[in-house]
Each structure stands twice: as C-alpha cells, then as structure tokens.
N, C-alpha and C positions, 0 to 999 in steps of 0.2 A: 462507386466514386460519387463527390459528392459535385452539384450543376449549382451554380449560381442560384435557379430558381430556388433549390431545395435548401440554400444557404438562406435565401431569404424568407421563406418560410419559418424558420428555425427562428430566425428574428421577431419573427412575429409574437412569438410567445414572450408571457412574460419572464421575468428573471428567474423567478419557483419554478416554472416550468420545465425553463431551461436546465436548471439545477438538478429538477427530476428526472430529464432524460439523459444527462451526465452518469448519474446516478446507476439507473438501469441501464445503460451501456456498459458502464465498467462490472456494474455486477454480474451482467453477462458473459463478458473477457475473462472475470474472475473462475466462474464457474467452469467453463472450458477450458481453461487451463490449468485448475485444479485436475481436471482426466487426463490432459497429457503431458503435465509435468513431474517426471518421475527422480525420485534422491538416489542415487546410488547406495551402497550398504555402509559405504566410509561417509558418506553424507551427513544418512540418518543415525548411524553411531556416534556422528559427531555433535548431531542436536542433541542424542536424548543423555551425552554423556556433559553438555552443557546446561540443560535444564535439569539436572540431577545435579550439579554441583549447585546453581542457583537456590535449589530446594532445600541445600543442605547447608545455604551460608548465605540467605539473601539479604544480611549486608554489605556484600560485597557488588553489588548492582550501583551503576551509577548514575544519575536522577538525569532525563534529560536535558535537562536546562544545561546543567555543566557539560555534559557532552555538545549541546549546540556551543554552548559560549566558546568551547576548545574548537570549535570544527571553524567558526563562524565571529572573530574575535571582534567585538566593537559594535555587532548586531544584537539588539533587543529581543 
C-alpha cells in the first residue's frame, strides 16, 4: 500500500522519471499477466479466424481516427 511518505517521495522525481517508473510498473503487470491469462479454444479460433480474414482483405480495416470520431463524436 502506498504511505503518504512514499507518495511524496514519487513527487520528488522529475516528470521523466515519473513517466519511467509508470512505465516499468505496467510493463511488469504486462508481463505477468501475459503467464496467467489464458484464451479459451473458441477465443483463440476466434482471433486467428479474424486476423486471417484481415490478411486476406485488409481493406476492410477501419482507420482509427473514424472509429474514434464514431465512438467519440464532436472530439478531436
């Protein structure tokens, strides 16, 4: 958990710094939960039968700008 102290310590750094140990914390979440997150078989059939059509028609991919503008209408 994190103490008041140790919040302000974190402050202490500069903004890089802080950025860098953002960084290395999620990369580390990333990495560990890469070992225990597992796809089921309908999952992963479903990915590799999505990126197989992708490969076989990638203009049909939709750029995300249009998808933000649909999700998010009136935002830059």
């Amino acid at each position: 958990m994190t103490t008041s102290a140790t919040t302000a310590e974190y402050l202490k750094l500069s903004v890089s710094e802080r950025i860098q140990l953002v960084e290395d914390i999620w990369d580390s979440i990333a990495a560990e939960a890469s070992n225990t997150v597992e796809l089921s078989q309908a999952q992963m059939a479903e990915l590799h039968r999505r990126v197989a059509e992708h490969r076989a028609d990638p203009s049909t991919a939709v750029p995300w700008e249009e998808v933000r503008s649909k999700l998010f209408p009136g935002k830059p």
